[in-house]
N, C-alpha and C positions, 0 to 999 in steps of 0.2 A: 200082758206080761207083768212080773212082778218087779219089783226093785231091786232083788237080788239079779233075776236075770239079766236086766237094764246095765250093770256096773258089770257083769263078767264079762257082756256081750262090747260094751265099751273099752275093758280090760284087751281084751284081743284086738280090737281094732286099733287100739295105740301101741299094743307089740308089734303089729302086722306095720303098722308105718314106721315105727321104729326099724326094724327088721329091712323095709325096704329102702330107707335113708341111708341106712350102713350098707347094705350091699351098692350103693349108685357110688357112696364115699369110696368104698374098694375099690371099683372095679376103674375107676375114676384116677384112683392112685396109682392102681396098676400099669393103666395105658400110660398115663405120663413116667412112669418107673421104667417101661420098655421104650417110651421114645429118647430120656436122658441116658440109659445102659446105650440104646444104641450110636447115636450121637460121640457120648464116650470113645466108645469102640471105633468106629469111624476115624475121630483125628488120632486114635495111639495107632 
């Protein structure tokens, strides 16, 4: 492989864990976003 190949083939695989950082951060924020709305909801 060359060195070009080397740096784009690296390029992808730090968006791909980027990518999968933020989706665990979301989905992370979400569940507790639904546990605090419901909670909420609960004592009004």
């Amino acid at each position: 492989m060359s060195i070009s190949n080397i740096k784009i083939l690296k390029k992808i695989l730090d968006f791909k864990a980027t990518i999968i950082k933020t989706g665990i951060f979301v989905s992370l924020a979400a569940y507790w976003g639904v546990i605090l709305v419901g909670t909420f909801i609960t004592f009004n």
